[in-house]
C-alpha positions, 0 to 999 in steps of 0.5 A: 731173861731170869739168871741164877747162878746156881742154875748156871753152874749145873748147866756149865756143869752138863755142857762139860759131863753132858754137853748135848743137854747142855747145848740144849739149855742153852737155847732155852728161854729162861724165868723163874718159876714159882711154886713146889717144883724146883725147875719146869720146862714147856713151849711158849709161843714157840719158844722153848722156855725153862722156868726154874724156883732159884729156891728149891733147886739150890737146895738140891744136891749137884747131882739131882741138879743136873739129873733134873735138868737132863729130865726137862731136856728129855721131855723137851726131845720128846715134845711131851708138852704137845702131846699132851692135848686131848688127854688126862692131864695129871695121868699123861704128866705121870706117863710122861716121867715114866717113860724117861724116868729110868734112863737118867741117873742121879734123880730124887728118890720120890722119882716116879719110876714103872715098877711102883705101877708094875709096869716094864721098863721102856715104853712110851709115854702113850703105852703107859697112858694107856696103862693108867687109864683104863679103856672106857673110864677115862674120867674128867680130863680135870682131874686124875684118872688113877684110882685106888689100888683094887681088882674090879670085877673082871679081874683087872687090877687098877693101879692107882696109888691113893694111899700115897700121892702120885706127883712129877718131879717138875712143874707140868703146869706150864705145859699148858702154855704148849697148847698155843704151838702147832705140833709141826712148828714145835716138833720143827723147833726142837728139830733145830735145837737137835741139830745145833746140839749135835754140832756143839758136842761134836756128834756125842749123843746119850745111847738111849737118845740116839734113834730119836736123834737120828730121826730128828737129823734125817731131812725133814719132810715138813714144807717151809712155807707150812713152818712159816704159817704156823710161826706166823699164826702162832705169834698173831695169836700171842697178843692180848689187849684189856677193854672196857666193853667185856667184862673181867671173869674174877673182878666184874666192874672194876678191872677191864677184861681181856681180848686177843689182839688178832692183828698180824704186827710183824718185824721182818730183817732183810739181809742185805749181803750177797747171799740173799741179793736174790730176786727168785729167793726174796720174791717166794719169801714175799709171795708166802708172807702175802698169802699169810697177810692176806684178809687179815689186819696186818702191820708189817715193818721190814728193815734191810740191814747189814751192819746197820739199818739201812732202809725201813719199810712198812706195809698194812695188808697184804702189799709187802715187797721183799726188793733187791736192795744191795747194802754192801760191808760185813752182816751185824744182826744185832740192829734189827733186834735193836730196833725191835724193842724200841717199837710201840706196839712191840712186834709180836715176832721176828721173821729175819731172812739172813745167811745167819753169818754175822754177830747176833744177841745172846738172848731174845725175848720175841719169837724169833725165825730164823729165814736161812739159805741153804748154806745159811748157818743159825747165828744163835741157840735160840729161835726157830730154824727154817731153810729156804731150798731155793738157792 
């Protein structure tokens, strides 16, 4: 994971003065960005993922530090990222920071904010889409669709800004990156990292995000073996291998190109502590993986472990068993991820049904699921929540 120190100090910085975005980077996966853009923020592989140019954003002052970083959390909340698909890029990236843009204090000057366009303050980024972009004539999603700033012939103003560039304070670029992430398994993610963030900062929620924190509290209607699949797909997905027998796009002859790995290659944890020694939980959580295994080239490794591992399993196709195995001692999470890295070819996720109770990596590169009980508490800010209601 990318560190920087001066990253750190406004995050530390926010978990004092803010401490619900605070608890938000906190669970982001972090890089370093490149680029003219000081810090971007977008969902990879159903990861929350920051990306920050140590540069650029140490030159800023404190103060347009933690703004920024408050800005990437908000269109995080707002899972601007994924709403995206189907739309101009550079005008929805623009609406975007228009519509959060005013409720964060301390941002750069060259901050987009509705009045430049003539626009009211409060709405959503889709209302000021519509704005930008006039019915009919929405132009090449490629390129921009804001025009010169003219009357045509009914009358109607375009609000268009030629003489002066219209760009967003953070990297949009990565937003791209979202497009690989199932709405429902994005908007499930920021869920969790809602509900972790409340719990941190003891219920203190900005004003202007509490309806939507709300909403994000309230039980979610999404069925948990809808969450798995679209995890589960999202990460078969992710793998990508070179040839020989396809040609590379920009080098022709002399490099191999690339292809999808389509192989389902999975690593499920298995708690073995009493919590979920249960037949009728483990049996659904096999059923549902099956189902997902079933027809497709399928590597699974499942590894039963308390404070270590103590038994491994590997399953191709549809054949895995989630057993009752009874292990005993205090829960440790930290061998299965272990293991994870020593495994060739990697897995490209993790799938762990625990009660969460137990010490586990601060950090983690592979998309992580988080299997919990109903009682289950999350043993980490990173990875995806899903909360079995069986027992």
């Amino acid at each position: 994971m990318f560190m920087n120190r001066t990253l750190e100090n406004a995050v530390i910085r926010l978990l004092k003065s803010r401490p619900f975005y605070g608890h938000h980077l906190l669970a982001c996966h972090r890089r370093e960005g490149e680029g003219k853009y000081p810090l971007g923020i977008t969902i990879s592989g159903g990861t929350p993922t920051l990306s920050c140019n140590p540069a650029i954003f140490g030159a800023l002052p404190p103060k347009a530090q933690e703004a920024l970083l408050e800005h990437a959390v908000k269109h995080l909340l707002h899972l601007h990222m994924v709403r995206r698909k189907g739309r101009n890029p550079h005008d929805w990236d623009i609406a975007c920071d228009l519509a959060i843009n005013p409720t964060v204090e301390g941002l750069p000057g060259d901050a987009l904010l509705p009045e430049r366009f003539g626009f009211p303050d409060g709405l959503a980024a889709e209302e000021y889409y519509a704005l930008l972009v006039p019915p009919f004539d929405s132009g090449s999603l490629e390129g921009a669709g804001i025009g010169s700033a003219a009357r045509d012939e009914a009358g109607k103003e375009d609000v268009g800004t030629d003489e002066v560039p219209v760009d967003t304070l953070d990297d949009h670029e990565p937003w791209d990156e979202a497009d690989a992430t199932p709405f429902a398994l994005a908007e499930e993610m920021v869920r969790g990292m809602a509900r972790d963030a409340f719990r941190a900062s003891d219920g203190e929620v900005p004003a202007d995000l509490r309806p939507l924190v709300d909403g994000m509290l309230a039980p979610v209607p999404i069925p948990w073996s809808q969450v798995l699949r679209q995890f589960v797909a999202t990460a078969c997905r992710l793998g990508r291998q070179t040839t020989w027998k396809r040609e590379h796009r920009r080098f022709e002859h002399t490099t191999p190109g690339i292809r999808k790995r389509h192989q389902l290659n999975l690593l499920v944890g298995i708690d073995v502590s009493e919590s979920t020694d249960i037949a009728e939980l483990r049996e659904a959580f096999a059923r549902e993986l099956m189902s997902i295994a079933r027809g497709r080239e399928a590597q699974i490794t499942v590894l039963y472990a308390n404070s270590r591992i103590q038994r491994i399993d590997s399953f191709k196709g549809s054949s895995f068993v989630a057993e009752v195995y009874t292990g005993g001692g205090f829960t440790d999470l930290r061998p299965v991820f272990d293991h994870a890295r020593t495994m060739h070819p990697r897995p490209a996720a993790i799938i762990y049904l625990t009660d969460g109770i137990g010490p586990a990596p601060e950090a983690m590169e592979f998309p992580t699921l988080w299997v919990l009980t109903r009682e289950g508490e999350k043993p980490a800010p990173w990875g995806v929540e899903l909360r079995l209601p069986l027992v």
